[in-house]
N, CA, C and O atoms as CSV, one atom per row, in Angstrom:
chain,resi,resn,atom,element,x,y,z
A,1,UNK,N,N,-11.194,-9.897,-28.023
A,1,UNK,CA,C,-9.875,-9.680,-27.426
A,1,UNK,C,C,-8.961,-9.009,-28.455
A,1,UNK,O,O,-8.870,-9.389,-29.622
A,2,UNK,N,N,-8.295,-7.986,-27.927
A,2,UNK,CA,C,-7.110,-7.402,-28.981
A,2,UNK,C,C,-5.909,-8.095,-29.268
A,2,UNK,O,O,-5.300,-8.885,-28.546
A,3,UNK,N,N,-5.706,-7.794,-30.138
A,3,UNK,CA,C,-4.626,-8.983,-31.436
A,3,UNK,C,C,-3.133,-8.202,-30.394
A,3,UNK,O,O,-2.161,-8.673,-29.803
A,4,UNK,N,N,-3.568,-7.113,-30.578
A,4,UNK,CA,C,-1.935,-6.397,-29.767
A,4,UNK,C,C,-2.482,-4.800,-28.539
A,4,UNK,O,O,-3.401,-3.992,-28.669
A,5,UNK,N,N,-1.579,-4.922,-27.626
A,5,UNK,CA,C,-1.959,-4.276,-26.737
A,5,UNK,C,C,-0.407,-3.651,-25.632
A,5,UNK,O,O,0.442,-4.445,-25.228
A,6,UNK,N,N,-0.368,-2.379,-25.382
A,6,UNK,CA,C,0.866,-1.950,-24.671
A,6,UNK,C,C,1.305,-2.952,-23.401
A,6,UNK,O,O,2.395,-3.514,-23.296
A,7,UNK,N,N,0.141,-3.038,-22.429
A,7,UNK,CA,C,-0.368,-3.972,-21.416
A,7,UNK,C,C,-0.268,-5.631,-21.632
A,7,UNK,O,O,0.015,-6.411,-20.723
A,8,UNK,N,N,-0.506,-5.950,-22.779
A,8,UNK,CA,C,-0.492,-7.560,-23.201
A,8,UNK,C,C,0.740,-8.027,-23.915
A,8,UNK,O,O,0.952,-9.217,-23.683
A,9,UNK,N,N,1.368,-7.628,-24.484
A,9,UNK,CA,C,2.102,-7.632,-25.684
A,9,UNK,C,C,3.265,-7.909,-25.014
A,9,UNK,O,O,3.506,-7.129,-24.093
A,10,UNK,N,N,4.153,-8.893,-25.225
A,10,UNK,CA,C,5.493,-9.034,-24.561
A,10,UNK,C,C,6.829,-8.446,-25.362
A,10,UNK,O,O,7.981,-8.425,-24.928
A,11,UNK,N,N,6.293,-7.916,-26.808
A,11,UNK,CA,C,7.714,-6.805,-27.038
A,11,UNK,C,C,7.052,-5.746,-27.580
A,11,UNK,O,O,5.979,-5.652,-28.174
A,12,UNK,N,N,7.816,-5.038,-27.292
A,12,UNK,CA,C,7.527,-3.395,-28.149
A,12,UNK,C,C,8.993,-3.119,-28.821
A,12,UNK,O,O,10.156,-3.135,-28.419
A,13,UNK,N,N,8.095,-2.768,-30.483
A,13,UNK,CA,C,9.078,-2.406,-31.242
A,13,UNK,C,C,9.252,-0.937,-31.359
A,13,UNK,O,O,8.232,-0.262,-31.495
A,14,UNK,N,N,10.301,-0.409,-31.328
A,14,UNK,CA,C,10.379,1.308,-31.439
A,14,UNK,C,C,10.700,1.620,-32.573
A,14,UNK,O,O,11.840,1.186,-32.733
A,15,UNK,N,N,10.216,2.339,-33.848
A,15,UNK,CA,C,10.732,2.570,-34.870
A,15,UNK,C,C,11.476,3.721,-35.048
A,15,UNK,O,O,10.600,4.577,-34.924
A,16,UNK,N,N,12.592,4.361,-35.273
A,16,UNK,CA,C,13.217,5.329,-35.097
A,16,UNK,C,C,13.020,5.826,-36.555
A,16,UNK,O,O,13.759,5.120,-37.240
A,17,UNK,N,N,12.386,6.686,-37.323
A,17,UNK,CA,C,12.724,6.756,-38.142
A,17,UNK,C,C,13.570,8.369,-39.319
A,17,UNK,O,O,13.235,9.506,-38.987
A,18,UNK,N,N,14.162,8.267,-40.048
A,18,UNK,CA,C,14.811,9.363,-40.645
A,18,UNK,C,C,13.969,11.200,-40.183
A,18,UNK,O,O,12.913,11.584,-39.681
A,19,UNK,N,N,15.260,11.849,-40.750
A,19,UNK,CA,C,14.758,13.221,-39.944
A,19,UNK,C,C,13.233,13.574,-40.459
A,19,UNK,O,O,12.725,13.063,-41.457
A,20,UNK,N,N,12.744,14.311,-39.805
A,20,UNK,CA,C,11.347,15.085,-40.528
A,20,UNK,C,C,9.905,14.126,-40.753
A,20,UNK,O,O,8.837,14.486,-41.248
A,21,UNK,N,N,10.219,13.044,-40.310
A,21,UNK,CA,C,8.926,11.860,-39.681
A,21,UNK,C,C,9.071,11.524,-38.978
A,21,UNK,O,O,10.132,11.550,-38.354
A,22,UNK,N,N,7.703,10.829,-38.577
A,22,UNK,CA,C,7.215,10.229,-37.681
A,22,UNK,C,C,7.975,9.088,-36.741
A,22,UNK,O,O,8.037,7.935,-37.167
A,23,UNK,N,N,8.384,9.333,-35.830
A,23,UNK,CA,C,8.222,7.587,-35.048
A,23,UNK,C,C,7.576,7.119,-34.739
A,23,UNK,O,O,6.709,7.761,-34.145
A,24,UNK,N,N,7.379,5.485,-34.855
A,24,UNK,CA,C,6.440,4.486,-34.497
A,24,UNK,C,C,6.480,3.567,-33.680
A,24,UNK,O,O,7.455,2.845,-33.887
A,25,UNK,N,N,5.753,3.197,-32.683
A,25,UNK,CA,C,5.670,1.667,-31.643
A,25,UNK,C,C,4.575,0.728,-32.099
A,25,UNK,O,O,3.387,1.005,-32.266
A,26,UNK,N,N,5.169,-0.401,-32.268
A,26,UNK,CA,C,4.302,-2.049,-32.650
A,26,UNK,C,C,4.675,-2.476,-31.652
A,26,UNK,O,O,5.622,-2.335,-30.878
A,27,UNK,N,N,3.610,-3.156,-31.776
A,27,UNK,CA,C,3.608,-4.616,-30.561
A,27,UNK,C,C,3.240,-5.909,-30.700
A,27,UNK,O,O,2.159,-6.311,-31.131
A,28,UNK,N,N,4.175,-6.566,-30.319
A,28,UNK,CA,C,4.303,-7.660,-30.654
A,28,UNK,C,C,2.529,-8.521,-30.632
A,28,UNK,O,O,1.682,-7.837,-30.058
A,29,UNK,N,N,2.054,-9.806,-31.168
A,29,UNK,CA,C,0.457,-10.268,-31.032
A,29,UNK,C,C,1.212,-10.991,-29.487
A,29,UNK,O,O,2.322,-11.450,-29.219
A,30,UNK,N,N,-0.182,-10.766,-28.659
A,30,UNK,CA,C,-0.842,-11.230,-28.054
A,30,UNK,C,C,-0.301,-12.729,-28.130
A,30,UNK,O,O,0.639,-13.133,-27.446
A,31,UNK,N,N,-0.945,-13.433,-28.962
A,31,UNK,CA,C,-0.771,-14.656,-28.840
A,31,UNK,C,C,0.517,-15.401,-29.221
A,31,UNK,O,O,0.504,-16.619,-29.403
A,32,UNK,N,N,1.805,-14.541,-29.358
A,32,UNK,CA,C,3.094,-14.848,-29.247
A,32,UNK,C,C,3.327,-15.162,-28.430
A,32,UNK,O,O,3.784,-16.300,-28.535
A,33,UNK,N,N,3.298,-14.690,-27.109
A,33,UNK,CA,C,3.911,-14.279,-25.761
A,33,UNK,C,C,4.619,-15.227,-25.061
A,33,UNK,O,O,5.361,-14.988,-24.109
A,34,UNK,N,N,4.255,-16.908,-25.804
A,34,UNK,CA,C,4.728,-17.987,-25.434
A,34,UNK,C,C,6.078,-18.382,-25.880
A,34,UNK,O,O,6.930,-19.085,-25.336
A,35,UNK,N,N,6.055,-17.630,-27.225
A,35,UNK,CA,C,7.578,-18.286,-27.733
A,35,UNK,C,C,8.585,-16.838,-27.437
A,35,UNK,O,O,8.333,-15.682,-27.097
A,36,UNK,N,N,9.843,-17.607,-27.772
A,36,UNK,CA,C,11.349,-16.899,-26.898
A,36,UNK,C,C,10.478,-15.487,-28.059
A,36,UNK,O,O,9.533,-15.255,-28.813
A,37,UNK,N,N,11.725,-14.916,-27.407
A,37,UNK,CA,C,12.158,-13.370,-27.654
A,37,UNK,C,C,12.940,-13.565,-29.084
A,37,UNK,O,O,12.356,-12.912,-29.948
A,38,UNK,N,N,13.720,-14.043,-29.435
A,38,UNK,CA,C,14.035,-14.145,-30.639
A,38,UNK,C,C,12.843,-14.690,-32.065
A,38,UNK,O,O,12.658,-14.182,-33.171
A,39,UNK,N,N,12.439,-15.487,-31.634
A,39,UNK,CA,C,10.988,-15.432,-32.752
A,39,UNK,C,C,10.307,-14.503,-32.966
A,39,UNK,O,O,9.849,-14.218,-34.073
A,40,UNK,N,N,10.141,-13.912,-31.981
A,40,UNK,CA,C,8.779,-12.911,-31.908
A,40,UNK,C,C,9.627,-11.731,-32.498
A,40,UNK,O,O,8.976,-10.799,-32.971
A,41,UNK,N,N,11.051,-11.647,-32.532
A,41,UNK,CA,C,11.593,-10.399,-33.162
A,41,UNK,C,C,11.788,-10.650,-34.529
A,41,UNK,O,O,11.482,-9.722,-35.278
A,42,UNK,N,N,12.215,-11.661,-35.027
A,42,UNK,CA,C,12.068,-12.554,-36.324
A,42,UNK,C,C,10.826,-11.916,-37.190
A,42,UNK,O,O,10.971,-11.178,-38.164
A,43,UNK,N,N,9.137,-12.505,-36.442
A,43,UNK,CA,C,8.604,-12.261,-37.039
A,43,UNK,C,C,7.963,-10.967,-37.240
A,43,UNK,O,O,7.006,-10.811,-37.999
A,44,UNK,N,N,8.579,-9.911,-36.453
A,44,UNK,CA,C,7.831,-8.417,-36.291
A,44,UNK,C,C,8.534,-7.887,-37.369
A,44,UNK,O,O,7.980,-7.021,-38.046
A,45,UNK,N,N,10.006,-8.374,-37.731
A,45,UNK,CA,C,11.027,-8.106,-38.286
A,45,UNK,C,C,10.297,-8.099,-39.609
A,45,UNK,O,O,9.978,-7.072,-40.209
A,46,UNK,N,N,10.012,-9.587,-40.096
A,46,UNK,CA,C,9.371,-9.782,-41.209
A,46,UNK,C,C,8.468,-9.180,-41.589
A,46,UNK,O,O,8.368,-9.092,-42.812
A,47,UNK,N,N,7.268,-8.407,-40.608
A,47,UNK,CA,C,6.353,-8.149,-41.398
A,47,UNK,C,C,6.757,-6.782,-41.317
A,47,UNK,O,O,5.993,-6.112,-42.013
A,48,UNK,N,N,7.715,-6.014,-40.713
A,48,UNK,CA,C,8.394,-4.533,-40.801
A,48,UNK,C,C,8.638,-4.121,-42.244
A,48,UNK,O,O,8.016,-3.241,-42.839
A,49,UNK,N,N,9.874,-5.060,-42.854
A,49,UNK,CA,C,10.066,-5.385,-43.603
A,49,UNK,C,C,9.192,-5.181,-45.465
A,49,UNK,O,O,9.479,-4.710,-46.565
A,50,UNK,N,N,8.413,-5.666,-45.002
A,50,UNK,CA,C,6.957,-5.432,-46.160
A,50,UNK,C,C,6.251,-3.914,-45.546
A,50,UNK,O,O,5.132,-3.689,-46.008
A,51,UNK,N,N,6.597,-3.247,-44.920
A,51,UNK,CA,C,5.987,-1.880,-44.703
A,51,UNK,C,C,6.618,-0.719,-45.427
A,51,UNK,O,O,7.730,-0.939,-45.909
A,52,UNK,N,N,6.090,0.491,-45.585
A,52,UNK,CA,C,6.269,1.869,-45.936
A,52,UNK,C,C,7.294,2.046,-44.898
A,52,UNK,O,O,8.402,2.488,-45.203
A,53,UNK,N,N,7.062,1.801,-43.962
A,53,UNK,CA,C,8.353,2.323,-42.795
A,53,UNK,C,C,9.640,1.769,-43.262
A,53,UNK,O,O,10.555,2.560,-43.032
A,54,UNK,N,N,9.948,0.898,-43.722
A,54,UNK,CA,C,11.006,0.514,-43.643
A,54,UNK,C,C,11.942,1.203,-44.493
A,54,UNK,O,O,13.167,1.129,-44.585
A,55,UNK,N,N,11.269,1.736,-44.957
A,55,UNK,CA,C,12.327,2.492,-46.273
A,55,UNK,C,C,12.786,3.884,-45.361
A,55,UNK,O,O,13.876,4.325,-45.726
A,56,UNK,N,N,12.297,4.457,-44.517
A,56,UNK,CA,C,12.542,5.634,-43.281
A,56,UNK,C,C,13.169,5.468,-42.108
A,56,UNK,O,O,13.576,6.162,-41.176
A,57,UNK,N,N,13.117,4.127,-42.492
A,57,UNK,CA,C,14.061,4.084,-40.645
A,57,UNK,C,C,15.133,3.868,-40.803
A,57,UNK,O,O,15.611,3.249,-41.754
A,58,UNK,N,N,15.838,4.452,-39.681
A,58,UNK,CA,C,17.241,4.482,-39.185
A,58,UNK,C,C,17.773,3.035,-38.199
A,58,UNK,O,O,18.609,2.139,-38.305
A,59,UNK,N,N,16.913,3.385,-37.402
A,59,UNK,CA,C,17.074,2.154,-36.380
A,59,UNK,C,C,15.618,1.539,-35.888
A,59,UNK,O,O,14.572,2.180,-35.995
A,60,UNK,N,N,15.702,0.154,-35.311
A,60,UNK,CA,C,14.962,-0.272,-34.798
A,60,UNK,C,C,15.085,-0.746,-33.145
A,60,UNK,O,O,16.199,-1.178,-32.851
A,61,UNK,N,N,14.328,-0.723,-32.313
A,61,UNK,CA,C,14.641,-1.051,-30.884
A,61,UNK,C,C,13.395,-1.993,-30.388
A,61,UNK,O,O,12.187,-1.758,-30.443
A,62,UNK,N,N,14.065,-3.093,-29.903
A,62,UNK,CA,C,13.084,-4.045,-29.285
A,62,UNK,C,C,13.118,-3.829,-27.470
A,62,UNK,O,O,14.105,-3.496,-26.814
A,63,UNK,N,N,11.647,-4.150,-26.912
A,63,UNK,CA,C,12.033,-3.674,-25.324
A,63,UNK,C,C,11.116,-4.989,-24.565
A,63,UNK,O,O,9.938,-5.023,-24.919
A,64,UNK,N,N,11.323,-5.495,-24.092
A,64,UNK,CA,C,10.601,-6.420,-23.006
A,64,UNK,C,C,10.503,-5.475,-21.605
A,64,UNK,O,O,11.279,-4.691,-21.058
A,65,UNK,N,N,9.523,-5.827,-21.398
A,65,UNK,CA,C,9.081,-5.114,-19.793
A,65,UNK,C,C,9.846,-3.685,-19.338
A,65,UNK,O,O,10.159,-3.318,-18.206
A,66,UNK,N,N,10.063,-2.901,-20.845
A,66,UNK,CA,C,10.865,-1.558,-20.763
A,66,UNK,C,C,12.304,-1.710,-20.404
A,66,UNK,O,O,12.830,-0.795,-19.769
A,67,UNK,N,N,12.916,-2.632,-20.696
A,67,UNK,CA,C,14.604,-2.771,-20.744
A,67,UNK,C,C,14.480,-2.747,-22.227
A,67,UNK,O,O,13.341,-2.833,-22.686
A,68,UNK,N,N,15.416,-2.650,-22.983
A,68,UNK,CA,C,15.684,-2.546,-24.499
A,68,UNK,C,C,16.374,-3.843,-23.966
A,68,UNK,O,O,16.839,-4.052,-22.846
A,69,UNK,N,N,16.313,-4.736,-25.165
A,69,UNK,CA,C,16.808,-5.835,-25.369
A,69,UNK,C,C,17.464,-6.215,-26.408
A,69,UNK,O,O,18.381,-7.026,-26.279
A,70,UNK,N,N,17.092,-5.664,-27.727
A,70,UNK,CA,C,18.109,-5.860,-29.080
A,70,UNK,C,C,17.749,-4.135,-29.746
A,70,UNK,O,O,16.693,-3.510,-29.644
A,71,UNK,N,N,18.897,-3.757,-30.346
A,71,UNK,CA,C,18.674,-2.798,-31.135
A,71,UNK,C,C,19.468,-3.139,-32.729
A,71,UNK,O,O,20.570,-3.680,-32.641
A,72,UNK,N,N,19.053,-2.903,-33.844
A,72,UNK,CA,C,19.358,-3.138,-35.165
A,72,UNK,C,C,18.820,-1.397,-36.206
A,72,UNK,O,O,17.851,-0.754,-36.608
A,73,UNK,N,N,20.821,-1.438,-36.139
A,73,UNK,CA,C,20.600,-0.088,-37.407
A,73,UNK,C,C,20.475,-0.906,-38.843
A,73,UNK,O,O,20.832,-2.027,-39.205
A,74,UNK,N,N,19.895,0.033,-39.388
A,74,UNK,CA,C,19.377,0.256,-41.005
A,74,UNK,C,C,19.763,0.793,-41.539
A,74,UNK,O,O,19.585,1.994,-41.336
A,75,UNK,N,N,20.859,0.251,-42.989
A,75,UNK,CA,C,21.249,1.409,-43.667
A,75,UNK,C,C,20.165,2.094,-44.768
A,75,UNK,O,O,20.472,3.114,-45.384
């Protein structure tokens, strides 16, 4: 079974990041799906955080079932 999936996954993170790269979508595990919406952004947060991306992004956007639900700029 996949750890994360567009179809399974109850958030999608949008990474917006600075001019002249890439943007990126994560998804939340699979086996979150039980706890609120605020944990699961907590911990995507955290492991964002420890990535190469984070130093490029501008903004971040969280979406449940394709509504955006929290967005957080980055200076």
């Amino acid at each position: 079974m996949a750890v994360f999936t567009p179809e399974s996954s109850k958030i999608k993170m949008v990474i917006l990041t600075k001019k002249d790269e890439s943007n990126a979508v994560w998804y939340s595990p699979i086996k979150q799906n039980k706890r609120s919406n605020e944990s699961i952004i907590r911990s995507m947060l955290r492991r964002f955080e420890k990535h190469r991306l984070a130093k490029i992004t501008n903004v971040v956007q969280f979406y449940e079932n394709g509504n955006l639900i929290v967005t957080k700029k980055l200076l």
